[in-house]
C-alpha positions in Angstrom: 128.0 109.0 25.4 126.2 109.7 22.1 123.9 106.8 23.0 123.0 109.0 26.3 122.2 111.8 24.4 119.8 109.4 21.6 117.9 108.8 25.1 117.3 112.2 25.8 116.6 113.1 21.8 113.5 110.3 21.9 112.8 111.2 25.6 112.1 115.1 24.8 109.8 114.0 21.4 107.9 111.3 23.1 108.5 111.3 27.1 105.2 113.4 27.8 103.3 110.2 27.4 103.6 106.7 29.2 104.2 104.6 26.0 104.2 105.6 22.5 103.4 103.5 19.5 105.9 104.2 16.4 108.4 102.6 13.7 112.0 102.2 13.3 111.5 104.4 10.4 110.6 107.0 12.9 112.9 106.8 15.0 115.5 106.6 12.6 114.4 110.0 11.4 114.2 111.6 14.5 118.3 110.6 15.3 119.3 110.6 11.6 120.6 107.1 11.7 120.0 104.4 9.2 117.5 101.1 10.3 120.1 99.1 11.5 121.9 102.0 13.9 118.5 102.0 15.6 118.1 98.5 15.7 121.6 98.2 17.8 120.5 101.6 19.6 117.0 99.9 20.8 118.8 97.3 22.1 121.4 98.9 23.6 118.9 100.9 25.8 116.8 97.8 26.3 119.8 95.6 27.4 120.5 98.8 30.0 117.0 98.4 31.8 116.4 102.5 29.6 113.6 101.3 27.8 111.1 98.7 26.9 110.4 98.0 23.5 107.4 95.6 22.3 107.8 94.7 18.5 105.4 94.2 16.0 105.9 92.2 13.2 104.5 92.8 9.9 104.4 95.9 7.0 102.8 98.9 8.4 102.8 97.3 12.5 103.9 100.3 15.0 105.9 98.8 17.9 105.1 100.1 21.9 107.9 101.9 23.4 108.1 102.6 27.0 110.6 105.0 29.1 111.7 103.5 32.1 114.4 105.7 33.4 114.5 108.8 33.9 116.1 111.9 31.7 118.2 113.1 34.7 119.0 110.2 35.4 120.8 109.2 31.8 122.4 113.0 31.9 124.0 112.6 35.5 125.2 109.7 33.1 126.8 111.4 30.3 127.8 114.1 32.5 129.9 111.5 34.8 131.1 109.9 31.6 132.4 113.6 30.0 133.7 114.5 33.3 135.9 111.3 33.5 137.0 112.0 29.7 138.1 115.4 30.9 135.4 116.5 28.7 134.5 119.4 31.0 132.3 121.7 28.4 130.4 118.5 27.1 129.7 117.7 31.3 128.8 121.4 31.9 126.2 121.2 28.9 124.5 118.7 30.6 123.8 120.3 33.7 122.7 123.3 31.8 120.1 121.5 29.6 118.9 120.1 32.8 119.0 122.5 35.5 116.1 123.1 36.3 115.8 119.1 37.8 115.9 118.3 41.4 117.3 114.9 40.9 120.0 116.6 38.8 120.8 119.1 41.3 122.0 116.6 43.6 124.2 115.0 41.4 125.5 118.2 40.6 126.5 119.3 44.2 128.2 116.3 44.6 130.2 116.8 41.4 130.9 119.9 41.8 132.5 118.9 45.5 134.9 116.8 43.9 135.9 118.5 40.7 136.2 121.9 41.7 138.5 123.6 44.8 141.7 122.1 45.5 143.5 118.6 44.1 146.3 117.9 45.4 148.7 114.6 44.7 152.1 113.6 45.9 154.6 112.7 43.1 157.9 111.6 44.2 157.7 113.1 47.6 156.0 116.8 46.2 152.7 118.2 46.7 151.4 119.1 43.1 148.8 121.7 44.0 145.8 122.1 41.4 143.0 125.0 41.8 140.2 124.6 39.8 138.4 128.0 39.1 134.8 129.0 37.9 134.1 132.3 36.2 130.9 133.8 35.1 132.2 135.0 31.8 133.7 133.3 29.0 137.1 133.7 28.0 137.3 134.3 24.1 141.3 136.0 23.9 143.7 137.5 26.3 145.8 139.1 24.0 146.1 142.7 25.8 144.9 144.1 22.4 141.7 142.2 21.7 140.4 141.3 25.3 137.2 142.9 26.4 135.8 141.3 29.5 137.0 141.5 32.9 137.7 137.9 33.3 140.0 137.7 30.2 142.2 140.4 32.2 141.9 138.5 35.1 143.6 135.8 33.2 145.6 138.3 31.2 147.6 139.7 34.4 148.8 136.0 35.7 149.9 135.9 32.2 151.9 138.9 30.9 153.9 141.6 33.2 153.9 144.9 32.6 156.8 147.2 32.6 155.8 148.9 36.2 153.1 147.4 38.7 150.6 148.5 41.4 150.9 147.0 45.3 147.8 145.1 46.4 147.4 147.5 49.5 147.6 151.3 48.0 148.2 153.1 45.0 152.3 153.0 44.5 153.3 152.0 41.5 156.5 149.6 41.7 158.7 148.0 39.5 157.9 145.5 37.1 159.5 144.3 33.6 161.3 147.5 34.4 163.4 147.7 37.6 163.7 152.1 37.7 162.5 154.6 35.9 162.8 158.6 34.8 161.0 161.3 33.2 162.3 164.6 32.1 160.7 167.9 33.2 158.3 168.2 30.3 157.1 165.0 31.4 156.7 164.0 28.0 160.0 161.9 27.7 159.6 158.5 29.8 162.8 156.4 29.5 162.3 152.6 31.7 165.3 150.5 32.6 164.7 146.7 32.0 165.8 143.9 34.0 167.9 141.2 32.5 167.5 137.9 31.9 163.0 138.1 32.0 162.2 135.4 30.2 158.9 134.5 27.8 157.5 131.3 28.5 158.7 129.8 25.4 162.1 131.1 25.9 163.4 134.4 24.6 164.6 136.7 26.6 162.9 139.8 26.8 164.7 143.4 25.4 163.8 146.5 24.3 162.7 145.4 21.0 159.7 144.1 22.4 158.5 146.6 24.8 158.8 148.8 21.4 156.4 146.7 19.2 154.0 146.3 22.1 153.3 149.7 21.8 153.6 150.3 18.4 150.9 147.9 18.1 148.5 149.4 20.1 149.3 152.8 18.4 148.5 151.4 14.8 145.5 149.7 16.1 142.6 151.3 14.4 140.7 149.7 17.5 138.4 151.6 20.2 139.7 150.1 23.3 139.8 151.0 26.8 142.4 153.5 27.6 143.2 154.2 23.9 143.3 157.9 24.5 145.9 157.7 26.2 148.2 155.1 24.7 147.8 156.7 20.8 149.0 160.0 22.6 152.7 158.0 22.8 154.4 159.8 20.1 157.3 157.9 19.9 158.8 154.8 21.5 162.6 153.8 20.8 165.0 151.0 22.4 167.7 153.1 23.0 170.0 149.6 23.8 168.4 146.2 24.8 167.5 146.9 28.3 166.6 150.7 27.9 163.4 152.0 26.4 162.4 155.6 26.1 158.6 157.1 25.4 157.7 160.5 23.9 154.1 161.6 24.3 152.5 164.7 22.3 152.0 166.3 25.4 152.2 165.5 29.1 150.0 163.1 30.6 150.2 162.0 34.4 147.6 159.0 33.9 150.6 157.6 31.2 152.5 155.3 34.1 149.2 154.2 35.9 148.1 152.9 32.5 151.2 151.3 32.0 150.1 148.8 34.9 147.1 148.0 33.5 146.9 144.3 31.5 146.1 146.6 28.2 149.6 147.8 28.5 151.3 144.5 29.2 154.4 143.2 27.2 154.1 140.5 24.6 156.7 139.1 22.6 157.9 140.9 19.1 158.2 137.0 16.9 154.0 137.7 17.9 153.3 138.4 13.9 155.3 134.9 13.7 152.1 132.9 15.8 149.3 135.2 14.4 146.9 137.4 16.2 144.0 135.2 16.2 146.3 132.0 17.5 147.9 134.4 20.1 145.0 135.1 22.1 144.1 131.6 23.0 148.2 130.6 23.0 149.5 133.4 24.5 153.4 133.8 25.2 154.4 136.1 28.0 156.5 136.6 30.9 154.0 135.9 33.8 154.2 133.6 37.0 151.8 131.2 34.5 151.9 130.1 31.0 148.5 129.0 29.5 148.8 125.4 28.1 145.7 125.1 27.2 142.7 126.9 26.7 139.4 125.9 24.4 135.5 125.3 24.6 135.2 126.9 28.1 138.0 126.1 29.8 142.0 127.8 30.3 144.3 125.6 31.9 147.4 127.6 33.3 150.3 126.3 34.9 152.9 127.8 37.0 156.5 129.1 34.9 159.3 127.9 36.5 161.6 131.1 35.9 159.7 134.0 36.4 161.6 136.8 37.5 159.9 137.4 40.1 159.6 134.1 42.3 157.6 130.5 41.6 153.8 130.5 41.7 152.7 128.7 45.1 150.1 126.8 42.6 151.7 124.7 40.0 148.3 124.5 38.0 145.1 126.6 37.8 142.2 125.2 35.4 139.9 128.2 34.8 136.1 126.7 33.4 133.2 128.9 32.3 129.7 127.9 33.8 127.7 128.7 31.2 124.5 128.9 33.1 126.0 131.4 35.6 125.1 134.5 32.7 121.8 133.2 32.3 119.1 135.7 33.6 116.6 134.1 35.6 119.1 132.1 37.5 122.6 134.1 38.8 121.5 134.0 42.2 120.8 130.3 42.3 124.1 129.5 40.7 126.3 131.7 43.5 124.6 129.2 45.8 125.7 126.2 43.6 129.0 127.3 43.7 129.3 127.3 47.6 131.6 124.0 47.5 134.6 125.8 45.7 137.7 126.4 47.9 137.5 130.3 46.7 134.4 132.2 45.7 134.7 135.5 44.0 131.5 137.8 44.4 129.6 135.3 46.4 125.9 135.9 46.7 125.4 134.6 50.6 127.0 134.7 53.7 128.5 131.1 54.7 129.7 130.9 58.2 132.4 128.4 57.1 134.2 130.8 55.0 136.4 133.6 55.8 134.7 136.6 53.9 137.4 139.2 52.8 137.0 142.2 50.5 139.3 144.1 48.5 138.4 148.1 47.6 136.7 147.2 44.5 133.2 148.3 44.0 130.9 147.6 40.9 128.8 150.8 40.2 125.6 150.2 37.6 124.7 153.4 36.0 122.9 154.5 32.8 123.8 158.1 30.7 121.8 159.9 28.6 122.3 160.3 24.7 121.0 164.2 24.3 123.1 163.8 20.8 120.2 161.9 19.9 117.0 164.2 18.7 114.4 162.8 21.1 112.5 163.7 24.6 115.6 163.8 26.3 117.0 166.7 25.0 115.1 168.3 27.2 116.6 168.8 31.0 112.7 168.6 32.2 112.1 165.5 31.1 115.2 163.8 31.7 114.2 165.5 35.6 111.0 164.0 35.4 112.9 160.5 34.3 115.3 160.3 37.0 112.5 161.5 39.5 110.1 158.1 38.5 113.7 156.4 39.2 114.4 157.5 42.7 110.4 157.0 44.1 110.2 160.2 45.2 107.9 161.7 42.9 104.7 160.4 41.3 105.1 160.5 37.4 102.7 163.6 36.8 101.6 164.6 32.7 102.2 168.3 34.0 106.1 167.8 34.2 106.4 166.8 30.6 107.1 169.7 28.3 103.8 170.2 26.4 105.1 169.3 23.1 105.8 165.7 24.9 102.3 165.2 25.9 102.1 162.9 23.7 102.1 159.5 25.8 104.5 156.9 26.0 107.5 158.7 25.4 109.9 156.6 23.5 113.1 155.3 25.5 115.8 152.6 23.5 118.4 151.3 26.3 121.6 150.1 25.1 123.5 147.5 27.2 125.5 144.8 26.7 124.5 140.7 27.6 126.0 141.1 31.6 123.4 143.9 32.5 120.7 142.7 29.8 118.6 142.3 32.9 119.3 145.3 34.9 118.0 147.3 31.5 115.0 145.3 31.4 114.2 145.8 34.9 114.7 149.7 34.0 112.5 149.5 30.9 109.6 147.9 33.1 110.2 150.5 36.2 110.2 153.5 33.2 107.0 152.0 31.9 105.0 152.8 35.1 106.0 156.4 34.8 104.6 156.3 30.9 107.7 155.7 29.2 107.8 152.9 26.4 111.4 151.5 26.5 112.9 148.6 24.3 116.2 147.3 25.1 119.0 146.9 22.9 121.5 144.5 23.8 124.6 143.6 21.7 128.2 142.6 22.3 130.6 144.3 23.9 132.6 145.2 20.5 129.3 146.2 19.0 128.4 148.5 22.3 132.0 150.8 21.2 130.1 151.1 17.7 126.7 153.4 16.7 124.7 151.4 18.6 125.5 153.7 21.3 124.2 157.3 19.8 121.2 155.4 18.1 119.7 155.3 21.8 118.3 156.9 24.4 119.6 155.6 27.6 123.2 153.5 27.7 123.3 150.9 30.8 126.6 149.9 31.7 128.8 149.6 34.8 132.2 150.4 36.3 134.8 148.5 38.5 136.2 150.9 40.7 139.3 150.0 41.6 142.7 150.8 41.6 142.6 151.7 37.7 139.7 154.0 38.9 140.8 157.0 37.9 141.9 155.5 34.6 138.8 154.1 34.1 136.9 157.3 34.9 138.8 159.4 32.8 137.9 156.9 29.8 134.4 157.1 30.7 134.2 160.9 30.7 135.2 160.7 27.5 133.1 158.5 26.0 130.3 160.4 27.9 131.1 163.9 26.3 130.7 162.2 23.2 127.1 161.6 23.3 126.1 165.4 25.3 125.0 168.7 24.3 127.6 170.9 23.2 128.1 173.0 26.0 128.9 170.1 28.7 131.1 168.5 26.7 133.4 171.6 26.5 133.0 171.2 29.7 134.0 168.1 30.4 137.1 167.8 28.1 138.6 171.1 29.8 138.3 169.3 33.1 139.8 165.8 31.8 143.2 168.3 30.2 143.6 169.1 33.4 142.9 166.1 35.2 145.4 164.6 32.7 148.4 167.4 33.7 147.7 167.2 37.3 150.4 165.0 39.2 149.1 164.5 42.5 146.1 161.9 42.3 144.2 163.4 44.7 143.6 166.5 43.2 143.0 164.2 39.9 139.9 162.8 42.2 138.5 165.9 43.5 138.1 166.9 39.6 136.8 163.6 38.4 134.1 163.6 41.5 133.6 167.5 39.7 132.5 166.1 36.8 130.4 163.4 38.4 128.6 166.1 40.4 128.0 168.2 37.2 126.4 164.8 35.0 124.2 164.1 38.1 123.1 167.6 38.2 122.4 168.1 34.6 120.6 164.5 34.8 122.9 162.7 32.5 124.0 160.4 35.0 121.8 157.9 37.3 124.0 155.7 39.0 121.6 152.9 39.8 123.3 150.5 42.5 127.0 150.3 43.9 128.3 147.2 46.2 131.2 145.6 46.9 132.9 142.8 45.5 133.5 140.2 48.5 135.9 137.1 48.2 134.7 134.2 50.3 137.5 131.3 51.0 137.6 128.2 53.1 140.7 128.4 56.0 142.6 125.8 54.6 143.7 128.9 52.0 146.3 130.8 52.6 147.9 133.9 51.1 144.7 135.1 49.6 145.7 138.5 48.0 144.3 140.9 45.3 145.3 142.4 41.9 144.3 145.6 40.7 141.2 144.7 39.9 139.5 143.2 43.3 140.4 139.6 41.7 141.9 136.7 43.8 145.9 137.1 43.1 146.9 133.5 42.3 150.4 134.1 42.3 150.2 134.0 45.9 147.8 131.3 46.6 148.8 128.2 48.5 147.7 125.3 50.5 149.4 123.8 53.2 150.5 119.8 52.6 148.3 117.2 53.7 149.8 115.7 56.9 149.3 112.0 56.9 
């Protein structure tokens, strides 16, 4: 393979001409390899039909080199070879650095037919089922404390259990880890009965021990995660014997059991400290319908735990690879289409008539706030009027709706955002611009984005997944917004979220969170900017196609029927 990749070193610095005239010296430069490596390299690629190569004998005498096949052609190569070495990362690579090539793209089609989708084999008389997933974003940890991107939680909830659950049609929360539960009538004392005998995938049965240092984990935390509000108002948590736990909060809190089936809540082992934090998250042990065997350079391989408690996966392996060109700006629409052979497509950016299109309820909302904790133009509600007005095409951007004392033009704008929705801001910045607004874009990761990079800007671009952790997710990003608003609103805004967070019956809790969406829109602090749905496209030959939570594709209940022969 490394002989592929000297091709396409000596192809990139000399391939713009039809032959080239140079030394062994050169060359050996160029590939850091002594004179006799690129004496066996030269041949190599001459005795493969790569190259020609015309020597000249004597001290100072440049040689002719001519490239007779071409670069695609050598990557389809080493992609084919890495694939075949179950080098996936290395084979990815190569269709990255090359994308842009017709010739490539063919290749790649067909490869991606035969890698990707369904494998199935037949060992002593059973089916082995194998999915083999892509996902947009990479997976760096799914430990429930450290993850940060939707996809690790995707992988995080086939993983771990938590102690109660949602159903995949409404909002009922079910058992779990825990098979009943009670409160008192405070509602600040939560005590969970656990089922016996849950194992972790690398043995242990689960207790009460556990659930405790789960939580006490997240409480000492010093962390700004999602849901954190909530989980550091837990003032207390106590096994009471090994299958009874009890929880007492500072105060009651009716969003306490929805978060409790969200992946940030799920239940990890208490030997963790024993593996380390940092080895955890890429060797994770749970008590989920998989166990991750391995899970490096782009890809997680999971396969299916025998003795979950709650019935056999279908699947008996899942291999879960990031495309890394999928992020990439220019092309995300290009790559849904490249992704059309895979048995199961999540967010799919076409209609295919061979697919059965489902959707869950999930939505993705973009939206941006405004930082008026930041001294700046937007402090002003007129010009934050006049900004959402240029937005929404329905006015003309006129000088005379600027305060006077921001006459001045451009108006300075900063947008924060993280990598995902790099893009969307820029697309922003450049629509502002027409209305007279200079705008840069900040874009940083999403552990920075928690930080001061947030009240150092303007405008903050982000998005939500509305789903069934909706109102969880709302309530979180209320309070991050009355952090970065005038004074007066964010009174507001936290006497509405008290008694959002007292109120039992979830509708009520949504009539007040749409309140305090209808106040931020009024007061032009929030511009939600698009909202669509999140579609599943799959071929018929899957069945039991479900969702989590989330709007993901539930592979615990995934299957393909056997092959009739």
């Amino acid at each position: 393979m490394k002989l592929h990749q000297h091709f396409l070193q000596l192809h990139s610095r000399f391939g713009s001409q039809d032959s080239v005239e140079t030394t062994l010296e050169e060359i050996g430069k160029l590939l850091d390899c002594t004179p006799r490596n690129v004496t066996n390299i030269i041949r190599s690629m001459s005795n493969d039909g790569w190259i020609s190569w015309e020597s000249s004998r004597g001290r100072g005498r440049r040689s002719t080199l001519r490239f007779l096949a071409q670069p695609e052609e050598i990557a389809v190569q080493s992609m084919l070879q890495a694939i075949n070495r179950k080098e996936i990362t290395r084979a990815i690579e190569q269709i990255r650095i090359h994308k842009q090539s017709s010739t490539l793209q063919e290749h790649l089609q067909g490869w991606l037919l035969t890698y990707f989708g369904h494998h199935a084999e037949t060992n002593s008389d059973r089916q082995i089922d194998t999915l083999r997933l892509p996902i947009r974003q990479p997976l760096h940890t799914v430990d429930p404390l450290y993850m940060n991107l939707l996809a690790e939680s995707f992988v995080a909830s086939h993983v771990f259990d938590g102690l109660v659950r949602r159903t995949n049609e409404s909002d009922e929360i079910l058992p779990s880890i825990a098979h009943a539960w009670e409160t008192d009538e405070h509602r600040t004392q939560w005590t969970f009965f656990l089922r016996k005998e849950v194992l972790f995938h690398h043995g242990k049965v689960l207790t009460a021990e556990d659930v405790v240092y789960t939580f006490e984990r997240l409480i000492r935390s010093s962390r700004r995660t999602l849901y954190s509000l909530i989980y550091k108002q837990i003032k207390a948590v106590r096994a009471l014997n090994p299958t009874t736990v009890t929880f007492e909060l500072e105060e009651p809190n009716e969003l306490f059991l929805p978060f409790l089936c969200t992946s940030r809540a799920a239940i990890v082992p208490k030997d963790l400290n024993q593996i380390g934090s940092l080895r955890f998250g890429t060797a994770p042990l749970g008590t989920g319908p998989f166990k991750i065997s391995e899970m490096h350079e782009g890809i997680c391989v999971l396969e299916a735990f025998t003795p979950y408690f709650q019935g056999r996966a279908h699947l008996d392996r899942v291999e879960i690879v990031h495309v890394p060109w999928a992020t990439e700006e220019a092309g995300a629409n290009a790559t849904s289409d490249l992704l059309s052979p895979f048995h199961i497509i999540h967010n799919p950016s076409a209609a295919d008539e061979t697919r059965s299109h489902i959707h869950s309820d999930t939505t993705v909302r973009k939206f941006f706030t405004c930082n008026t904790q930041k001294v700046g133009p937007l402090t002003d509600p007129t010009v934050r009027a006049h900004l959402f007005a240029s937005l929404q095409g329905d006015k003309e951007p006129l000088k005379s709706d600027i305060p006077a004392s921001d006459r001045t033009w451009p108006i300075p704008i900063q947008i924060a955002t993280i990598p995902p929705y790099k893009l969307d801001a820029e697309l922003l910045a450049d629509k502002l611009g027409q209305s007279g607004y200079s705008c840069t874009v900040v874009s940083v990761s999403p552990e920075e984005f928690k930080g001061n990079v947030r009240l150092a800007s303007d405008l903050i671009l982000f998005s939500l997944f509305r789903d069934q952790d909706v109102q969880l997710r709302l309530f979180d990003l209320y309070l991050t917004i009355a952090e970065h608003v005038d004074s007066h609103m964010r009174i507001d805004i936290e006497q509405a979220l008290q008694r959002i967070a007292r109120e039992s019956d979830p509708a009520v809790r949504a009539r007040h969170l749409d309140k305090i969406e209808r106040l931020l829109i009024h007061e032009h602090q929030l511009f939600i900017i698009s909202e669509r749905p999140l579609p599943t496209a799959h071929l018929p030959s899957v069945r039991g196609v479900t969702f989590n939570s989330q709007g993901w594709v539930n592979l615990r209940t995934i299957w393909f029927p056997p092959s009739i022969t």
